[in-house]
C-alpha positions in Angstrom: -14.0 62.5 17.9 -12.4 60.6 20.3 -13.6 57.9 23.0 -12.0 55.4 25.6 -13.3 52.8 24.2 -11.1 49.3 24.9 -13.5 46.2 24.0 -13.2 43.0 24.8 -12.7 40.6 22.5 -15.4 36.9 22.3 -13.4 34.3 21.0 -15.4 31.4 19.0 -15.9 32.0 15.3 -14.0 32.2 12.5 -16.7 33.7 9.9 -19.0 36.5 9.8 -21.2 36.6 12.8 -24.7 37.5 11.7 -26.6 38.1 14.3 -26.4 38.5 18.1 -29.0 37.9 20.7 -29.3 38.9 24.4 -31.3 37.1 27.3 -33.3 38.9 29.9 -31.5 39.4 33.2 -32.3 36.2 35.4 -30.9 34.5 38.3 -27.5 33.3 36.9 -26.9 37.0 34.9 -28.1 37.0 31.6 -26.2 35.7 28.5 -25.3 36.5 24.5 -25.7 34.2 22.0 -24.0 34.4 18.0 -25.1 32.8 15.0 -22.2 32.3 12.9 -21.2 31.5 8.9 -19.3 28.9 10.5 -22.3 26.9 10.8 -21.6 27.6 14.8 -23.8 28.8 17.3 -22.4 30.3 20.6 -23.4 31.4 23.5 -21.3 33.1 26.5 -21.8 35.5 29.8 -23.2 38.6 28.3 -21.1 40.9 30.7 -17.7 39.2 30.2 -18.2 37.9 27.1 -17.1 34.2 28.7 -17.6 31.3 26.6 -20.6 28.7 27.8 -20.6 26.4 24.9 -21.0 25.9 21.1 -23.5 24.4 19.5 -23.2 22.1 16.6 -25.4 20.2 14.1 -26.2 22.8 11.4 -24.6 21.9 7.6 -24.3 25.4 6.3 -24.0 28.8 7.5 -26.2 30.2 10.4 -28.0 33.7 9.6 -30.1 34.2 12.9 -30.1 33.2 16.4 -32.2 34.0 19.6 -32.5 33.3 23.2 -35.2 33.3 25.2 -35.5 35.4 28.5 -34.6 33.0 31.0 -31.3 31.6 28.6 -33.1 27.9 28.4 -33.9 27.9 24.8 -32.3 29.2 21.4 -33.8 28.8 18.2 -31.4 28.9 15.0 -32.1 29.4 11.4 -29.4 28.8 8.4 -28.6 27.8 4.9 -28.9 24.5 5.5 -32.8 25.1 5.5 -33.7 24.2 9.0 -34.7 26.5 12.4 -33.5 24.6 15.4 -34.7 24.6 19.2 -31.8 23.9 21.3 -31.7 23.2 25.1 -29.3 26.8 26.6 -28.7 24.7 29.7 -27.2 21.0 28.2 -26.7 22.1 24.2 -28.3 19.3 23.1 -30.8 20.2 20.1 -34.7 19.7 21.0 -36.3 19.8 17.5 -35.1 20.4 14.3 -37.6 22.0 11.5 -37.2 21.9 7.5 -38.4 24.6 5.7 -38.1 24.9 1.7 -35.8 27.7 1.6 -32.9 28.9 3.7 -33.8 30.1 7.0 -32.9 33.9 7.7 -34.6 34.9 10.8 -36.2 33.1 13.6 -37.9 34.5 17.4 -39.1 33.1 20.4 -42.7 34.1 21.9 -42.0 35.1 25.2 -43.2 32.0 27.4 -41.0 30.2 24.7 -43.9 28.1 23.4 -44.0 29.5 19.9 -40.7 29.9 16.9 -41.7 32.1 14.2 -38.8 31.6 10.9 -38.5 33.4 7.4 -37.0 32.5 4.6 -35.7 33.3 1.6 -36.8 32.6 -2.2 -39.2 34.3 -4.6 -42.5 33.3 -2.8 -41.4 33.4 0.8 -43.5 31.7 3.7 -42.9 32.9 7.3 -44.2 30.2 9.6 -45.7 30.1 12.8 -44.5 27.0 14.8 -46.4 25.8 18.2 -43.3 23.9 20.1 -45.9 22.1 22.6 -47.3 20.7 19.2 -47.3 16.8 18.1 -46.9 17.0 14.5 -44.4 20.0 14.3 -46.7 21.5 11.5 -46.7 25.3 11.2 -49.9 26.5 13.4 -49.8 29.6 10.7 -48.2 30.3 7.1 -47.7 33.4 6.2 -47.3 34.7 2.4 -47.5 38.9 1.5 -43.9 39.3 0.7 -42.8 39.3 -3.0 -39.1 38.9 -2.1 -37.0 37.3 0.7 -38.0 37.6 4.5 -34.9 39.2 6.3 -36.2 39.8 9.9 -39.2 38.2 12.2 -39.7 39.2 15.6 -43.1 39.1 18.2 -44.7 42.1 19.2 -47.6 43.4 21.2 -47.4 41.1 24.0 -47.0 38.3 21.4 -50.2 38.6 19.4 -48.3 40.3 16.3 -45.6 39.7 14.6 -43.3 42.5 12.6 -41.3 41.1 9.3 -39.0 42.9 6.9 -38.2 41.9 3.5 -36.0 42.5 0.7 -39.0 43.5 -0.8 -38.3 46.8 1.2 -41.3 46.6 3.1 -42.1 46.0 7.0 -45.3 44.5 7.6 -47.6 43.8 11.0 -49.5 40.0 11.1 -51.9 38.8 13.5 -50.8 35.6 15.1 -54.6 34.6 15.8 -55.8 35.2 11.7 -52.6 35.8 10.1 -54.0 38.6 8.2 -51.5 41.5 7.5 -52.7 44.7 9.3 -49.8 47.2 8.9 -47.2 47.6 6.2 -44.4 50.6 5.5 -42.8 51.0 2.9 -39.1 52.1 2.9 -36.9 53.6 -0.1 -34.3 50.5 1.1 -34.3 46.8 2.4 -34.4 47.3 6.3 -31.2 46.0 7.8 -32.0 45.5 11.0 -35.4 45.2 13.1 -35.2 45.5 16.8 -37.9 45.1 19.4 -37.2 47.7 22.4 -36.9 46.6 25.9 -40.7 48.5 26.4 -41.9 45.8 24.2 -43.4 49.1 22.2 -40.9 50.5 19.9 -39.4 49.0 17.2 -35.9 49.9 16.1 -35.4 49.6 11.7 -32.3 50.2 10.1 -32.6 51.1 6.3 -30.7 53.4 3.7 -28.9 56.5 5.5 -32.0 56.1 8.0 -33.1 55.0 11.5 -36.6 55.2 12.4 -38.6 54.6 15.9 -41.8 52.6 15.1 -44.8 52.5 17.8 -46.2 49.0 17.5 -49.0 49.7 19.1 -50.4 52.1 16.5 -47.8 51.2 13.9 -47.0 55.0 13.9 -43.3 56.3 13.2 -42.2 57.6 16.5 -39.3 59.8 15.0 -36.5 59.3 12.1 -33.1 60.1 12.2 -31.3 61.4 8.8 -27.7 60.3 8.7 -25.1 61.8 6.7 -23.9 57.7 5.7 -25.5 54.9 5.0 -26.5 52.9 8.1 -26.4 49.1 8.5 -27.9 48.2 11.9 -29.1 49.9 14.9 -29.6 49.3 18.6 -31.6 51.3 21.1 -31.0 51.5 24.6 -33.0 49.5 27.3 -33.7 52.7 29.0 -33.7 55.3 25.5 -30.7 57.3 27.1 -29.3 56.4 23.3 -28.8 54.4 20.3 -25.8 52.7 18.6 -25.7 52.7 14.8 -23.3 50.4 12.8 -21.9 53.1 9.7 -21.0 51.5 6.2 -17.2 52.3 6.7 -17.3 50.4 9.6 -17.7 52.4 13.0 -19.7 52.3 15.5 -21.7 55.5 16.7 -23.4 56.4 19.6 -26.1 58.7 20.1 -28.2 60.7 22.4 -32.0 59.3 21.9 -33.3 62.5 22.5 -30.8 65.2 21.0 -29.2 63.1 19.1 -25.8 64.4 19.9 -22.9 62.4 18.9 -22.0 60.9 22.0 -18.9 58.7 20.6 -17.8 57.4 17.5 -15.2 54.4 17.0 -14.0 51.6 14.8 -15.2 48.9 16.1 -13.6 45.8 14.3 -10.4 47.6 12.8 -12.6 48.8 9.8 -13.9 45.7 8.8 -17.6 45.4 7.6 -19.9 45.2 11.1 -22.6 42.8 10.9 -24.7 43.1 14.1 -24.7 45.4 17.3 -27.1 44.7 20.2 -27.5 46.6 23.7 -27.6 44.4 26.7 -30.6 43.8 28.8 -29.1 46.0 32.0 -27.7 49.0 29.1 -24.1 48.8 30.3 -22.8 46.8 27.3 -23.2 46.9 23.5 -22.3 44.0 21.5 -20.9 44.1 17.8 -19.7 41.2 15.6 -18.2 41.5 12.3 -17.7 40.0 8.6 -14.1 38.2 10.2 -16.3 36.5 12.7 -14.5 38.8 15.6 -16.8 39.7 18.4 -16.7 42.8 21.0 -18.2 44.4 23.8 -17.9 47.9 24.8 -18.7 50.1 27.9 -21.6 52.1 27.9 -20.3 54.2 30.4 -16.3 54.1 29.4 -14.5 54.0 33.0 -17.3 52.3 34.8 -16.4 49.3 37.1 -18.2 46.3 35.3 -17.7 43.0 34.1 -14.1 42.8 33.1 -13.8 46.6 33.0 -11.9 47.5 36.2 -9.9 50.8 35.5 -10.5 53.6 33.3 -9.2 53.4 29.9 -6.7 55.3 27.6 -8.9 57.5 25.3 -8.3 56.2 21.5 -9.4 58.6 18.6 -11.6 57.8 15.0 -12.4 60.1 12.3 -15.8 61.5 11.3 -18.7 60.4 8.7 -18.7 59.9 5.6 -21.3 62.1 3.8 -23.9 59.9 1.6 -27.6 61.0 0.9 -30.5 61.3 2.7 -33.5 59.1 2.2 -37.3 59.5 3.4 -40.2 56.8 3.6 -42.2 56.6 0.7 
């Protein structure tokens, strides 16, 4: 189908960006920040896409980043087998936390006062850090998953948390007892696990498959069946739709409700796409890929935002591939 899609391009890595993370909207805007193979973190405007600073200090890759709502703090986790509390404002890094494994995913409660990090290796521990503590000990550690943490995030007002393994299952935790209360299993590794703007639907990307999880009950909300296998997923502050990343490399958008195709795209010149996020306000959606290129694109192609100021030529891409359908298990 064909779109008017023209992104703009974020300059500042030069290997795969893993993951994105946006801030709430606060005084100054609100801001994106990339974690980076490059063992660079970033963080920019999140409507331009200007650069703010880079932050250095990790010794291997970084697979996960996250910014808190006001853009003050970012935690980091890489390779190198730390998780990292940075200051947004100066750059300068706060507290630095080993771990025994490499460091996949790390979150930020939201009064930024508690990190939770996963790891990988065959007996992984996702730990519960309190960052008002003395002793930086983990306040919880959590074992259940036989395989490789890949995604943490806090849910239900912070007094859960969601994780996702390689294990292929996603499992609920009480931050109080640490005792696991929910678990799904899926027929593939999630690849991406998103915490909705509502604070009560979760986002998981898995197989040819996108499902809508209520956190509250832990109750699947809906699934959509894709015709190719999906690799991320991003759902729109306000549900008018969700972005999926498709394993050839395109980016497609569609209505949360009818799930009409809406638009359909190559994002990153058919490179592999790593991450795509939504921003806090809907009007942008970020995607980074395996080259370390990074893009935002118009929700509303033609609108007058950020550094969109004119309508665009329309550019064309090609439909799906066709791949089998999967179910939950």
């Amino acid at each position: 189908m064909s779109c008017g899609q023209l992104g703009i391009n974020c300059e500042g890595h030069t290997m795969a960006v893993e993951q994105l993370g946006f801030s709430k909207i606060c005084e100054s805007g609100y801001y994106l920040a990339s974690a980076g193979l490059d063992k660079l973190v970033v963080l920019r405007h999140g409507d331009t896409g200007d650069w703010v600073g880079t932050l250095t200090g990790h010794e291997a890759g970084v697979w996960s980043v996250t910014l808190n709502d006001e853009a003050t703090m970012m935690a980091s986790g890489s390779a190198d087998r730390t998780a990292r509390i940075w200051c947004a404002i100066t750059g300068d890094e706060l507290v630095k936390f080993t771990l025994p494994e490499a460091v996949t995913c790390v979150d930020l409660n939201e009064k930024s006062t508690c990190m939770v990090a996963g790891c990988l290796g065959v007996d992984p521990v996702i730990n519960l850090f309190d960052l008002n503590g003395a002793d930086w000990k983990p306040l919880l550690s959590l074992k259940g998953h036989s395989r490789g943490v890949r995604d943490a995030i806090f849910c239900r007002n912070d007094f859960s948390l969601l994780t996702s393994s390689y294990d292929r299952t996603v499992r609920m935790w009480d931050c109080v007892s640490g005792l696991e209360t929910h678990s799904i299993v899926l027929p593939h590794h999630a690849k991406s696990l998103e915490l909705h703007a509502d604070n009560d639907i979760v986002t998981i990307a898995y197989g040819n498959s996108i499902i809508f999880v209520d956190t509250n009950n832990f109750e699947i909300l809906s699934q959509r069946r894709m015709d190719f296998k999906v690799t991320g997923a991003t759902l729109h502050p306000k549900k008018e739709s969700f972005v999926c990343i498709t394993g050839d490399g395109r980016l497609n958008k569609y209505d949360y409700v009818t799930d009409a195709l809406l638009d359909s795209f190559y994002a990153h010149k058919g490179e592999p796409i790593c991450c795509v996020r939504y921003s806090p306000d809907g009007e942008v959606y970020a995607s980074s890929s395996c080259s370390g290129e990074m893009m935002l694109w118009q929700q509303t192609v033609g609108k007058k935002y950020g550094l969109w100021d004119c309508a665009m030529d329309p550019c064309s891409s090609e439909d799906a591939d066709d791949e089998e359908e999967d179910s939950i298990s």
